[in-house]
C-alpha positions in Angstrom: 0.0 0.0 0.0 1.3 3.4 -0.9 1.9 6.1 1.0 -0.3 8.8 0.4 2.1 11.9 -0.9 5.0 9.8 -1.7 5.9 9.8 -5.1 7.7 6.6 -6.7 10.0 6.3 -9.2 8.1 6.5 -12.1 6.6 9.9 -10.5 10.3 11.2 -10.0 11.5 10.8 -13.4 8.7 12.3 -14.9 9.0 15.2 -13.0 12.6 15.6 -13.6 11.4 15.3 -17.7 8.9 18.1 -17.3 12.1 20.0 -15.3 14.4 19.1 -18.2 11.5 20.3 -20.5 11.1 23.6 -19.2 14.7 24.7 -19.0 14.9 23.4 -22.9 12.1 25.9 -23.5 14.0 28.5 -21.7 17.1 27.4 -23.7 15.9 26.7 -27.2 19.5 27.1 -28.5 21.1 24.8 -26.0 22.2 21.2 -26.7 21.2 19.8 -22.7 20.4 16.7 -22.9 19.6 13.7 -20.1 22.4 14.3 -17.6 22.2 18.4 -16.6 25.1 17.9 -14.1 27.4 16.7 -17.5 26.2 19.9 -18.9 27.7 22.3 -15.9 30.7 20.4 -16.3 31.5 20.5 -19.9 30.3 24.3 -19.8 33.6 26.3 -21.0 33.3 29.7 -18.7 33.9 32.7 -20.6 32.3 30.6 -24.1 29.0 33.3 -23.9 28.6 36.8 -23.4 28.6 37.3 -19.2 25.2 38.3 -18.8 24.1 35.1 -20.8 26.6 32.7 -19.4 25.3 33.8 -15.4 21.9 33.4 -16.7 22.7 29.9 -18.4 24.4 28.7 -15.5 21.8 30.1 -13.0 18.7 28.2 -14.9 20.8 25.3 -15.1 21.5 24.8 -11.7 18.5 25.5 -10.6 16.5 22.8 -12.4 19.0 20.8 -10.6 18.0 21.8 -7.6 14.3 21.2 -7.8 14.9 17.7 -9.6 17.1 17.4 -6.8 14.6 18.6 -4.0 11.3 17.2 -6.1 9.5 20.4 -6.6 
């Protein structure tokens, strides 16, 4: 029997799609793929204009962090 409010696996993923989903809206241009944590790391700093790069990195790391947290 399930708890109710807990979310499986099946739950989790799909949220993290829809997360993945939105920040490729946000990013049309971007090549993100699966894995956003690869993404951060193969980033090159200095690669974009600075006020783009901040804002790449910032909506980046934040979808990481509600995949991360679930919300």
């Amino acid at each position: 029997m399930a708890r109710r409010g807990s979310a499986g696996p099946g739950a989790r993923e799909l949220f993290a799609e829809r997360v993945r989903g939105d920040l490729a809206a946000d990013l049309p241009d971007e090549d993100l793929g699966q894995d956003l944590d690869d993404c951060l790391d193969r980033y090159v700093l200095g690669s974009k204009p600075r006020c783009e790069e901040v804002e790449y990195l910032e909506l980046v790391q934040d979808a990481i962090d509600r995949i991360e947290r679930g919300r």
